[in-house]
N, C-alpha and C positions, 0 to 999 in steps of 0.2 A: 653757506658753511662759515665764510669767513666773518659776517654776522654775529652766530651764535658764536662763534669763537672769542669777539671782541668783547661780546658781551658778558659772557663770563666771568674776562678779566676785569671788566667792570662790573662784577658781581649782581649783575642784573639781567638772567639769564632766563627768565620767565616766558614763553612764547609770545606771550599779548605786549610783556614788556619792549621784546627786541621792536614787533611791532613799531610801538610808539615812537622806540628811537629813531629806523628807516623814514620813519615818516615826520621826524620832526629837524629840525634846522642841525642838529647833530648828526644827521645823515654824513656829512660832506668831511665831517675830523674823524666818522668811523672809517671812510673809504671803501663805505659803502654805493654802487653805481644805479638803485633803483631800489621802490619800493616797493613790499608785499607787506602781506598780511598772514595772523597769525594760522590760516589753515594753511598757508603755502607752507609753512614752516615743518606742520605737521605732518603732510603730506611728504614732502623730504628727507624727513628725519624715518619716515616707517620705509622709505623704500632706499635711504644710503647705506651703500655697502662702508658695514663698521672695520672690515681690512683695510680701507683707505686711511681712516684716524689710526689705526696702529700703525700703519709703515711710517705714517709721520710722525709720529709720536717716537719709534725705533728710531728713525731717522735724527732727533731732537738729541736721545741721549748719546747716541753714537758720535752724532760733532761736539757736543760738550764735551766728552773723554778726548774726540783727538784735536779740541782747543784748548787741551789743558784745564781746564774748569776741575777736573779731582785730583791736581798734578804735589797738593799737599798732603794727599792720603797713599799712604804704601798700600793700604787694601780698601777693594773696593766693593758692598757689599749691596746684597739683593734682602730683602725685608719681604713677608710675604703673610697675610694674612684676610680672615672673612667678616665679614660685617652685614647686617640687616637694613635696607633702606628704602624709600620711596613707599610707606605705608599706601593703602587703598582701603574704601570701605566696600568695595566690590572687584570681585575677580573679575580681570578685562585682556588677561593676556598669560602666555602660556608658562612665565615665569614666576607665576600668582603663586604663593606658599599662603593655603589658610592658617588664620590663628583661630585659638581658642583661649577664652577670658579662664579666670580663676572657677569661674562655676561650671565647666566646660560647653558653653554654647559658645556660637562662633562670635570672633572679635575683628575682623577682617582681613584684610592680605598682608602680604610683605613680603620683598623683595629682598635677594639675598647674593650677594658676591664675591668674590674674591679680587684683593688688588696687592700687587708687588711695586716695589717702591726701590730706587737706588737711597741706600743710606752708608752712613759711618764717611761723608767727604766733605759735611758740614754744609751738603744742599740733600734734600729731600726731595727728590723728583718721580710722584708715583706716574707710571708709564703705561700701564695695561690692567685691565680687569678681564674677570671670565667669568660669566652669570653661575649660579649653582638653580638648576635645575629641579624640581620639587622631586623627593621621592630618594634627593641624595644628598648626601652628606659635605662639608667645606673641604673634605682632604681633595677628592676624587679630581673638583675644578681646581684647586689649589696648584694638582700636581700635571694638570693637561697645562694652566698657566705659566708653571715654568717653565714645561719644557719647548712651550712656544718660545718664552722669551727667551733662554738661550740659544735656541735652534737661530732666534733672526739677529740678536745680540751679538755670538759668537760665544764660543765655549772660552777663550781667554778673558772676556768683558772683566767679569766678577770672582771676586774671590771666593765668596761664602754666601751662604742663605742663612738666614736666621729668623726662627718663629716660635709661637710660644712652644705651651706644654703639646700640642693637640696635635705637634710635628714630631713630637719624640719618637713615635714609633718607627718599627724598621722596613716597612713599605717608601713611609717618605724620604729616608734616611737611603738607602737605599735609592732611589730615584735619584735625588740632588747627587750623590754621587757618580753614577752614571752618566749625568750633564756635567759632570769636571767640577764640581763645587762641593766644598767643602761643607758641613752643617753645625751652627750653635743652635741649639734648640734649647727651654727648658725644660728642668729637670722635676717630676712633682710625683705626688703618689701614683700617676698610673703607670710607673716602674717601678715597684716597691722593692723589691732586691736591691736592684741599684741603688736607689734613695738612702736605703739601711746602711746599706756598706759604706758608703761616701758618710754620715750622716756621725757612723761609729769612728771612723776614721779622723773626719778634720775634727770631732770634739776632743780628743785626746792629742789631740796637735797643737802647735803654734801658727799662728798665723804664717805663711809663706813671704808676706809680701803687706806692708802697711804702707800709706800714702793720704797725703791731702790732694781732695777730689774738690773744687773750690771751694766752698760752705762746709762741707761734710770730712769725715774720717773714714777710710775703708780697710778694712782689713778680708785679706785675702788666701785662700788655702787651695791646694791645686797639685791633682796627680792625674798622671794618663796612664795607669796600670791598672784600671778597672776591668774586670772579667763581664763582657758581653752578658747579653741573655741570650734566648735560646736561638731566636728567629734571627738575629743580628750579625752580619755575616762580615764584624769588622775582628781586626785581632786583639784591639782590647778598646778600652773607651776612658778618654780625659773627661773629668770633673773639676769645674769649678765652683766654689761657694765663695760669695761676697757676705760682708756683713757691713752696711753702711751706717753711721752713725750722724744724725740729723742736729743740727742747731738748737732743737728744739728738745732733744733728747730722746725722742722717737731713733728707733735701728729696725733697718727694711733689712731684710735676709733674704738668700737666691740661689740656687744650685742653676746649673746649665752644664750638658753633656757636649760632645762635642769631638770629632776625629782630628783635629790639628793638632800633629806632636808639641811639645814644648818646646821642642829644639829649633821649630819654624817661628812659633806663635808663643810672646811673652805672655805671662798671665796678664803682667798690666793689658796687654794691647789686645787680648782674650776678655779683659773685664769691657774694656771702649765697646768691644763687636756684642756683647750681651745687651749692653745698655741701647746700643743702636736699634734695640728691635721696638722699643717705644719713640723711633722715629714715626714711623707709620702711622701710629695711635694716634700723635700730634699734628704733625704735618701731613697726615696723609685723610684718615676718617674725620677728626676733629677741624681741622681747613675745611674740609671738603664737605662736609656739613651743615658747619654753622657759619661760613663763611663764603662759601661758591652754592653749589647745586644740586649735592649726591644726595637729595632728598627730596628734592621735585621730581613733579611724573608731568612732564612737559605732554605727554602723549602716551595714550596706554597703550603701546606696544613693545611686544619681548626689543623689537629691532629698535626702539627710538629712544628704551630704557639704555642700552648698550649703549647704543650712539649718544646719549646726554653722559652717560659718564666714564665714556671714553674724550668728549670735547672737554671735560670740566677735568679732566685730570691732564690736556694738555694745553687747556690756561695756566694753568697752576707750575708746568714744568716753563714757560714761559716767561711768565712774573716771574717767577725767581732767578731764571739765567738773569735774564732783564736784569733785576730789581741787585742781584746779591753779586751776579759776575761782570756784567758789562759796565752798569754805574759803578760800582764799585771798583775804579781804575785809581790809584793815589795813597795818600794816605787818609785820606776821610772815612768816618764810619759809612756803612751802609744805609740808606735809606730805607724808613718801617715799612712795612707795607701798606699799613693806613696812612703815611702820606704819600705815597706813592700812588694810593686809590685815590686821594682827593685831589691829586694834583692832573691822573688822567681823566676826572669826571670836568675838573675847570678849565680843559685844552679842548674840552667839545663844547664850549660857549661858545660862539659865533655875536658880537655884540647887534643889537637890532636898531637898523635906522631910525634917526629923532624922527619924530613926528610935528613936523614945523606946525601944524596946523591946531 
C-alpha cells in the first residue's frame, strides 16, 4: 500500500512501474522493506478493502481543519461532481459502461464516477469517490457520496456544496440540506421559470456590486426573493448572476441559485463559493488525469478501479498539505509542484560505487 502510495506522488504509479522501483536501488528512499512484483500488486489491489483508503483519507482532511491548514477561509466548502475514466476496449468488470461510436456499433468501455473535493480554502483536497454503476445516472452516486462524507466528516465540517447545473434540482437540493449544508449550484435552462424571472429582473437592473477580480471586471446583481418551483420545498430562492469582463474583451456570464440569505452570505463572497466549483475541474479531474492516475486501469477490477482512485486522490491530498502548508512555513513563495516532483525523483538516487577496475 504504502508503495503505490509513494508512487503516485511520484507520478509513476503503473503496476510494472512500482515493480521496477521495489526492485531497483530506489527501493531503500521509498521505504519500502521488500520486493514483489507486478501480480502481487494486482492481487492486492482486487482483494483491499477500499474503506481502509477512505478512513485515511477522512482522517487526512480532519487533521488539516484542526491544524489550522483552512484557518484563512471563514467558509469551508465541499465541491462535488462526475467524470468518465479508465477507457477499456473490453468489458472486464462490473463497473464496465458500453460505448457506442457515432455510427452506433460498439466503441468500448468506460468507467464513470463521482468525486468531492474540499475547496474555496485555497487547497484542493479531493478526498472520496463513489463508482456510478451502469444502468444509473451521476446524481444517484453523487448523493450516496455525500452523504458518506458528512456522516464521517461531521455535519459542522463544511459550509456548502457546490455543483454544476445537473445539482440544481430539488432531490439534491434537498438532500445537501438534510446533511446541514447549504447549496450553490448552477443555474441553466433546466429551470426555465426560474432562469426567466432572474434573467427579466437583473436586465432592467444595475449591477449590485462591481469590483476588480485581478485581470478581470465583474459586475454583479443578486436577490433572494425568488418564488420556488413546484417540487422545492424552500421559502424562496437567491440568485446570483455575474458578468465577467476578460482582458481580452471576451465577458463569461453565470446565474447560480442558492439558499444562503444575503444577510449571512455577501454576494462578493457568494460570487468566490461559485467560482470555487471549477476547483474540482482543475485540481481535481484535470491533476488527476494528466498528471497522477485517474486514467489507468492498473487491474480490471470493479475493487482495484476504486482502490487506484481512492490511492491517487490521497497522493494528491498529501503533496499539497506537503508541498503548499508544511513547506510553506515563512515568508517564501510556495514550491511548484513540478519542482517539488523533481526534486522527490532526485532524493531516490542512491550514488553507485566507482568501479576501480
Amino acid at each position: 500500500m504504502w508503495a503505490q502510495l509513494a508512487a503516485e506522488i511520484l507520478r509513476y504509479g503503473s503496476f510494472h512501474g512500482i515493480e521496477r522501483l521495489v526492485r531497483s536501488t530506489a527501493r531503500r528512499g521509498l521505504g519500502v522493506s521488500r520486493r514483489f512484483g507486478d501480480d502481487a500488486l494486482a492481487y492486492f489491489s482486487e482483494r483491499l478493502n477500499v474503506e481502509v483508503i477512505r478512513a485515511a483519507s477522512i482522517g487526512v482532511v480532519r487533521r488539516a481543519k484542526r491544524n489550522k491548514a483552512f484557518d484563512a477561509s471563514h467558509f469551508i466548502g465541499l465541491a462535488i461532481d462526475g467524470t468518465g475514466a479508465a477507457r477499456s476496449e473490453r468489458g472486464g468488470c462490473t463497473l464496465c459502461h458500453p460505448r457506442t461510436s457515432s455510427d452506433g456499433g460498439p466503441a468500448g468501455h468506460l468507467h464513470y464516477f463521482s468525486l468531492i473535493s474540499i475547496v474555496g480554502t485555497g487547497l484542493v483536497l479531493p478526498f472520496d469517490v463513489e463508482p456510478q454503476h451502469p444502468g444509473e445516472g451521476e446524481l444517484p452516486a453523487s448523493m450516496r457520496l455525500l452523504e458518506r462524507a458528512v456522516d464521517q466528516l461531521g455535519r459542522r465540517y463544511a459550509s456548502y456544496v457546490v455543483g454544476d447545473g445537473a445539482y440544481a434540482g430539488a432531490p439534491f437540493l434537498h438532500a445537501a440540506n438534510v446533511c446541514g449544508l447549504h447549496v450553490v449550484a448552477r443555474l441553466k435552462g433546466n429551470l426555465p421559470t426560474l432562469c426567466a424571472a432572474a434573467q427579466a429582473r437583473f436586465a432592467a437592473a444595475p449591477p449590485r456590486l462591481t469590483f476588480r477580480d485581478d485581470k478581470d471586471d465583474v459586475e454583479l446583481w443578486d436577490a433572494d426573493d425568488f418564488d420556488p418551483w413546484d417540487t422545492l420545498a424552500w421559502p424562496s430562492v437567491r440568485v446570483l448572476r455575474y458578468r465577467q469582463h476578460k482582458p481580452d474583451g471576451s465577458i463569461v456570464e453565470a446565474a447560480w441559485l442558492t439558499d444562503f440569505p444575503i444577510s449571512q452570505v455577501s454576494s462578493r463572497a457568494l460570487y468566490r463559493m461559485a467560482k470555487s466549483r471549477w476547483q474540482i475541474e482543475n485540481g481535481g479531474f484535470n491533476d488527476g488525469k494528466n498528471r497522477y492516475g485517474l486514467e489507468r486501469i492498473r487491474h480490471h477490477t470493479a475493487n482495484s478501479l476504486v482502490a487506484t482512485w481512492l490511492v491517487v486522490c490521497l497522493a494528491m491530498m498529501i503533496e499539497r498539505l506537503y508541498r503548499l502548508r508544511y513547506l510553506h512555513r515563512g515568508v517564501h513563495k510556495p514550491r511548484e509542484a513540478a519542482d517539488l516532483h523533481l526534486l522527490l525523483w532526485l532524493a531516490l538516487e542512491r550514488p553507485a560505487p566507482t568501479d576501480s577496475s
